[in-house]
ROLUMNU-290644 format. One record per residue (C-alpha): residue number from 1; residue in three letters; x, y, z. Coordinates in Angstrom, 1 decimal. Each point is the difference from the previous one (the first is absolute). Layout:
N
 seq type      X      Y      Z
 NUM  ALA      X      Y      Z
...
***
This chain:
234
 seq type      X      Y      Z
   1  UNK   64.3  227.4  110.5
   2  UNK   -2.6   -2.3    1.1
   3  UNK    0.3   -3.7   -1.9
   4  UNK   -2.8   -1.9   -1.9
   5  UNK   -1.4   -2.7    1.8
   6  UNK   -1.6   -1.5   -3.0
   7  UNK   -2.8   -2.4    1.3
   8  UNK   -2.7   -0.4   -2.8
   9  UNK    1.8    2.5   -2.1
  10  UNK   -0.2    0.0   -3.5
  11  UNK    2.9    1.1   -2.4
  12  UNK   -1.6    3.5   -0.8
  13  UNK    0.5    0.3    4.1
  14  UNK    3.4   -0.3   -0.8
  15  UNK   -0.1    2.8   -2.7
  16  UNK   -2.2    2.2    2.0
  17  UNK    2.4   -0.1    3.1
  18  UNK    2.6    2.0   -1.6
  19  UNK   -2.4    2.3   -1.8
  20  UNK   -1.1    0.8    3.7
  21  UNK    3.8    0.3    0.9
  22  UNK    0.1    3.6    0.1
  23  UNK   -2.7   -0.2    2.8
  24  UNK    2.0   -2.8    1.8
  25  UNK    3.1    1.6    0.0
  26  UNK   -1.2    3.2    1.8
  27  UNK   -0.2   -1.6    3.8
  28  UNK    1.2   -2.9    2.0
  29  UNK   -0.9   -3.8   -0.1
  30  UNK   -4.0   -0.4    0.4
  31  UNK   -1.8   -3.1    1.1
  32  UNK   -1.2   -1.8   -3.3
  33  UNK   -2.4   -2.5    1.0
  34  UNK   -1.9   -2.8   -1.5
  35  UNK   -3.3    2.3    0.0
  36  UNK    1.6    3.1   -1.5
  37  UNK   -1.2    1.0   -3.7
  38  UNK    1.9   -1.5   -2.7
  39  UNK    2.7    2.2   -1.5
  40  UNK   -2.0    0.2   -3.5
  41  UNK   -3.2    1.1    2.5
  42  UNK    1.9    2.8    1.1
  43  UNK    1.4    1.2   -3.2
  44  UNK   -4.1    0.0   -1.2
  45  UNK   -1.0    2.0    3.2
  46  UNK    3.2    2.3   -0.6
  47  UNK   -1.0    0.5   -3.7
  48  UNK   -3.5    1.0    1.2
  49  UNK    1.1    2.5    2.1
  50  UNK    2.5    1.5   -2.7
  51  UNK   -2.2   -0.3   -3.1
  52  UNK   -3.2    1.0    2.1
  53  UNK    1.7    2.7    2.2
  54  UNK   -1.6   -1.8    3.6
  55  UNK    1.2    2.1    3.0
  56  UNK   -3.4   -1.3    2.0
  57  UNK    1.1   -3.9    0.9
  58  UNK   -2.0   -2.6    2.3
  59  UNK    2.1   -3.1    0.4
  60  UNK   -2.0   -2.7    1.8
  61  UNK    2.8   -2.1    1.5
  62  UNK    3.5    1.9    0.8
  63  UNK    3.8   -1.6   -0.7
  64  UNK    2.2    0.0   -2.5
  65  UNK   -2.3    1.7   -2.9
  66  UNK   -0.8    2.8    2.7
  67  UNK    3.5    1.2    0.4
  68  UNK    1.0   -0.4   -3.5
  69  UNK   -2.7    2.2   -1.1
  70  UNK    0.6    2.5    2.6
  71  UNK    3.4    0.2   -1.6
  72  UNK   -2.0    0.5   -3.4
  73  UNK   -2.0    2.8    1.4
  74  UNK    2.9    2.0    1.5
  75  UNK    1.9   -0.3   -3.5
  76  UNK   -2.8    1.6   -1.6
  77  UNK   -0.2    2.3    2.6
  78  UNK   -3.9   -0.6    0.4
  79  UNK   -2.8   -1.9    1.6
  80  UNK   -0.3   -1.8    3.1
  81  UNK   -1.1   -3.6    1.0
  82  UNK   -1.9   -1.5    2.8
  83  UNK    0.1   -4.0    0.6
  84  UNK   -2.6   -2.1    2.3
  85  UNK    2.1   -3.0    1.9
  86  UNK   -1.9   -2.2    2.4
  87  UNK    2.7   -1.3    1.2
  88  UNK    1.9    2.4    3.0
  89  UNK    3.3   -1.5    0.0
  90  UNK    0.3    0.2   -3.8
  91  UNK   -1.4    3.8    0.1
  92  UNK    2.9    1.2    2.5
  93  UNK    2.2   -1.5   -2.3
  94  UNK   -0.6    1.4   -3.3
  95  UNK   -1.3    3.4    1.9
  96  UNK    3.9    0.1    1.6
  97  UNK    1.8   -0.9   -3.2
  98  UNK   -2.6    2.9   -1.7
  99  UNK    1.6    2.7    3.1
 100  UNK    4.1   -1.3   -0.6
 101  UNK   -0.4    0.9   -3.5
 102  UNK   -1.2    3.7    0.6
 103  UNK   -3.5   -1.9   -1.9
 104  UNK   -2.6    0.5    2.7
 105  UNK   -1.2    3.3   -1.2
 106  UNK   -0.9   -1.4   -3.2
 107  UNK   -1.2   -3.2    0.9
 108  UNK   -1.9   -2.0    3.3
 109  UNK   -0.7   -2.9    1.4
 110  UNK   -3.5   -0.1    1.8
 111  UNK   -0.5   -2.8    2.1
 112  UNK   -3.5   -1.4   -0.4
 113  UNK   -1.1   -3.2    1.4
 114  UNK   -2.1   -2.4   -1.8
 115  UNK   -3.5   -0.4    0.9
 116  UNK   -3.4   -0.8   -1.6
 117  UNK   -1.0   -3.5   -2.6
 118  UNK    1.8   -0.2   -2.4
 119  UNK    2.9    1.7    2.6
 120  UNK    0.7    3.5   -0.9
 121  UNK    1.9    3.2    0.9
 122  UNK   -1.8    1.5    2.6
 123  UNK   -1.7    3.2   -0.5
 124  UNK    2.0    2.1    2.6
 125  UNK    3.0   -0.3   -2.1
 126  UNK   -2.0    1.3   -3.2
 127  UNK    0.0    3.4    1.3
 128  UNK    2.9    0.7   -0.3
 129  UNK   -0.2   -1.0   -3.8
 130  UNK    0.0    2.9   -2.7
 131  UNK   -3.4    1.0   -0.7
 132  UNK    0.7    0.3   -3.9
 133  UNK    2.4   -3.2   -0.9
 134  UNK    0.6   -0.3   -3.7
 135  UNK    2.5   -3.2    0.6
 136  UNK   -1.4   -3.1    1.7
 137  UNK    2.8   -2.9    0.6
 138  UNK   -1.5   -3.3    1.5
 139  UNK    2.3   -2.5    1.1
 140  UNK   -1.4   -0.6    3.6
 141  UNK   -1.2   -1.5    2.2
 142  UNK    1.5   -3.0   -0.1
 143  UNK   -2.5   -2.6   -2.3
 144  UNK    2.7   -3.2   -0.4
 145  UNK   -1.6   -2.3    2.7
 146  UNK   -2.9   -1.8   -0.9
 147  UNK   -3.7    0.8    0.3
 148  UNK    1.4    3.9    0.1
 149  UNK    0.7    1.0   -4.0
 150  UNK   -2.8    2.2   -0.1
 151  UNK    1.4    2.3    2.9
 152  UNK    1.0    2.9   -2.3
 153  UNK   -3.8    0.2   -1.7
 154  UNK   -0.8    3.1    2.7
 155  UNK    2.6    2.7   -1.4
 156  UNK   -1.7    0.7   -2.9
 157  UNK   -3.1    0.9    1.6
 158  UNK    1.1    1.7    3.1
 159  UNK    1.8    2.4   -2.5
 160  UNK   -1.8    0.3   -2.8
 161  UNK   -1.2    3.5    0.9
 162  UNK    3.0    0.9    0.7
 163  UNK    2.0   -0.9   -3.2
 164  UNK    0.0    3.4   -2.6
 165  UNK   -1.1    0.0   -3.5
 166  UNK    3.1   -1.9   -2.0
 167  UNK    0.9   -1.8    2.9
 168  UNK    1.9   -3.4   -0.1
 169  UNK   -0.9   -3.3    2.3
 170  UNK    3.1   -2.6   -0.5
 171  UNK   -0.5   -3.2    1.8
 172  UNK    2.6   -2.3    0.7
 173  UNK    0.2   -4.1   -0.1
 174  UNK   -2.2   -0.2   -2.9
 175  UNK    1.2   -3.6   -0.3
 176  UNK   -1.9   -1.5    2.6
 177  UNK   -3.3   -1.1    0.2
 178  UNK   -1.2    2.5    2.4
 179  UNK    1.2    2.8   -1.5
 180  UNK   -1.6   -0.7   -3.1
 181  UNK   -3.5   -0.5    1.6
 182  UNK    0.3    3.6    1.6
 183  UNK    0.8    1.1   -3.5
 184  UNK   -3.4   -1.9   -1.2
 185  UNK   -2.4    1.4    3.2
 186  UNK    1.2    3.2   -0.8
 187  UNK   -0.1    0.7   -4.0
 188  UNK   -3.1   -1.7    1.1
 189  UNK   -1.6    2.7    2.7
 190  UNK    2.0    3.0   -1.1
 191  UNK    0.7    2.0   -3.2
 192  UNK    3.7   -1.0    0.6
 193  UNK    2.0   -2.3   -3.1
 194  UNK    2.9   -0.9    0.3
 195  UNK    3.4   -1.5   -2.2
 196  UNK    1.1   -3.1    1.4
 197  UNK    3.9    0.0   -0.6
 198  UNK    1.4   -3.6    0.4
 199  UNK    3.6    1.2   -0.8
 200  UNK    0.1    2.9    3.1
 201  UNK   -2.2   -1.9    2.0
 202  UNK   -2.7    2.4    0.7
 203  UNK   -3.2    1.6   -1.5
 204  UNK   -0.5    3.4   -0.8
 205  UNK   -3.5    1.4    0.5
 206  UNK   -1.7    3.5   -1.1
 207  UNK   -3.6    0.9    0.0
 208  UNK   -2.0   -0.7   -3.0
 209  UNK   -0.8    3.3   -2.1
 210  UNK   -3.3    0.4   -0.5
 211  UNK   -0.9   -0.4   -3.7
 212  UNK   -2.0    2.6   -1.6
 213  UNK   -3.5   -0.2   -1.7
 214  UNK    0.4   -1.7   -3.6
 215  UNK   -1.0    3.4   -1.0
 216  UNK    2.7    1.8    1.0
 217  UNK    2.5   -3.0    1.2
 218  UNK    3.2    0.6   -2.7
 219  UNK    1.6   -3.3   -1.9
 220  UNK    2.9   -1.2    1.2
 221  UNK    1.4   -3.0    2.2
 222  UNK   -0.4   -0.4    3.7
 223  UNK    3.6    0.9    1.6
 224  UNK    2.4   -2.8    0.8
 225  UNK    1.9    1.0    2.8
 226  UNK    3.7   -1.9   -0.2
 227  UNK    3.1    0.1    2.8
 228  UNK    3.4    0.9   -1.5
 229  UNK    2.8   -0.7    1.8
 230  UNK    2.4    3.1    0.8
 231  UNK    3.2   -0.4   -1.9
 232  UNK   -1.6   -2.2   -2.5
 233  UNK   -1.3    1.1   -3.5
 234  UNK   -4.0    0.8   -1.1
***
């Protein structure tokens, strides 16, 4: 079983690693890194695809979270997922661990360098993408160093056409700066809102309904949309 590595974890990390356990325990030792999703991430991007029944997943950045949810997906016997990584090493990597776990059917790796200001996934690896996606993950590309935190603003454009009525947007690293101006630009130029949860470390976005003529519009509150963790009570 792969081991924590617990840089700038918090203690529902801690929790949230053996509620993924069952995951973790079903392949060998993978490559946690400092830039892999936080454990309580995961366990919001796994209850999304269990409460929302996603089987059409774009993962922008690939590593731990791709293989983990790959492992989802085949328990469930449903969906696929395809993840953008600039980086070619890295790709090879997680596509090889993917293929020694019998996982490459279900998920891939598409290797797709960065190009563009701010630097994006180039457009040849985009068509390859799913033309109907109704799970959006964003945790790359890389936007730690400075002067680059807004380098994950393009993936909600590029697929907003291609995101289905009901889908989900989760964005990752909602801590930093950067993240949260992306988060501002677009609530700001889209019909997109989105949760901000500080305890999982991401935000969860969904399209804003359109509200109906005061007329005809019926009384009642605006949903709240909330992330349960599995294994834990409503």
């Amino acid at each position: 079983m792969t081991e924590p590595a617990s840089d700038g974890w918090r203690e529902e990390d801690l929790h949230c690693w053996h509620v993924l356990s069952p995951l973790l325990l079903q392949g060998g030792y993978l490559p946690w890194t400092t830039g892999s999703m936080r454990p309580a991430g995961l366990v919001a991007v796994c209850n999304e695809i269990v409460h929302g029944a996603r089987t059409q997943i774009v993962e922008c950045g690939s590593g731990v979270s791709t293989v983990l949810l790959a492992r989802l997906l085949r328990e469930r016997r449903a969906g696929g997922l395809v993840a953008l990584e600039h980086d070619p090493h890295w790709a090879g990597v997680v596509q090889d661990q993917l293929h020694r776990e019998s996982l490459d059917t279900i998920a891939r790796v598409l290797h797709a360098p960065l190009d563009g200001q701010p630097p994006w996934y180039t457009l040849a690896g985009l068509h390859e993408v799913p033309d109907a996606i109704d799970l959006l993950i964003i945790d790359g590309p890389p936007a730690f160093d400075p002067g680059h935190g807004t380098r994950r603003e393009p993936a909600l454009p590029r697929f907003d056409e291609r995101l289905v009525d009901g889908a989900t947007v989760i964005l990752d690293d909602i801590a930093r700066p950067g993240e949260r101006q992306v988060i501002a630009s677009w609530e700001g130029s889209t019909d997109w809102r989105f949760i901000l949860d500080e305890t999982t470390g991401v935000a969860i976005g969904r399209r804003r309904t359109r509200t109906l003529s005061l007329s005809r519009a019926p009384q009642q509150r605006n949903p709240v949309f909330r992330t349960k963790l599995l294994g834990t009570p409503a």
